[in-house]
Legacy VTK file of the C-alpha trace (Angstrom):
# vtk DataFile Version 3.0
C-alpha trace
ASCII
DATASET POLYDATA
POINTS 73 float
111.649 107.953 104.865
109.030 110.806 104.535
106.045 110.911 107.028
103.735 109.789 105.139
105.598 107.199 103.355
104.868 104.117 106.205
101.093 104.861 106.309
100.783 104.362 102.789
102.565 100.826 102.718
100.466 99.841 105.332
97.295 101.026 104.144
98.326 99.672 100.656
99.060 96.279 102.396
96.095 96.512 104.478
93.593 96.911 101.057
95.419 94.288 99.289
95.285 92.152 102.643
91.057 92.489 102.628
90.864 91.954 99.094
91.973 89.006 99.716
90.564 87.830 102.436
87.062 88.462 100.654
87.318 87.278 97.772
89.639 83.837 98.292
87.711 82.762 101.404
83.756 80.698 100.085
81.396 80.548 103.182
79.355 77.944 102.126
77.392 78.086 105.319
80.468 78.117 108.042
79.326 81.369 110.091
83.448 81.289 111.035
84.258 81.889 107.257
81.831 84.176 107.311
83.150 86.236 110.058
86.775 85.981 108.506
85.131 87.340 104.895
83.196 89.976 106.603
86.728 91.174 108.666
88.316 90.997 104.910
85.914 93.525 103.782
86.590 95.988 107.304
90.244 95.818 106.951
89.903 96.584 103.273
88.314 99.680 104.173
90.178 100.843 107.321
93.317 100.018 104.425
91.765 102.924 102.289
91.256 105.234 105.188
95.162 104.484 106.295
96.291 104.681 102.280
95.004 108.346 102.020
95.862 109.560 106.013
99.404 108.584 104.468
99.245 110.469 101.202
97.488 113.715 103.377
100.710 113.623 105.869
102.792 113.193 103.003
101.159 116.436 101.183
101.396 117.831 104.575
105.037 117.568 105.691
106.491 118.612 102.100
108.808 121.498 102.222
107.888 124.607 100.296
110.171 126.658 98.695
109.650 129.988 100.654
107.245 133.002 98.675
110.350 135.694 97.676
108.980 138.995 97.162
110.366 141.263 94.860
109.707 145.386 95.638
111.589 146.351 92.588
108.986 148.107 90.265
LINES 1 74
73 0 1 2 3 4 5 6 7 8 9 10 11 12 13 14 15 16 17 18 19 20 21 22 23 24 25 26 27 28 29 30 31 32 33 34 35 36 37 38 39 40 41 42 43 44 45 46 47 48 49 50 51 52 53 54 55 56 57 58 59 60 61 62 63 64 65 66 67 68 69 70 71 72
């Protein structure tokens, strides 16, 4: 698997994971649903941060084909 490959399941996972956990989970006045709605909404975001550290390491780590100069005029 490429470098950046994991971070960008996990991150993907991790959004996914948040958006769930927001919008699934009614309060209703319980300050521990709350709490669990309000971590949805912080791993959704640390998700997006991971999902695009993945794709940078990916873009990164790619191997270029090498710059071939030609002299010949």
């Amino acid at each position: 698997m490429k470098t950046g490959m994991p971070w960008m399941l996990i991150g993907t996972s991790m959004f996914i994971l948040g958006l769930v956990l927001f919008y699934v989970i009614n309060p209703n006045g319980n300050k521990d649903l709350e709490n669990i709605k309000n971590i949805g909404t912080f791993v959704g975001l640390s998700g997006m941060g991971v999902t695009l550290a993945g794709i940078v390491l990916r873009l990164i780590s790619r191997n270029e084909q090498p710059i071939k100069e030609n002299y010949d005029v």
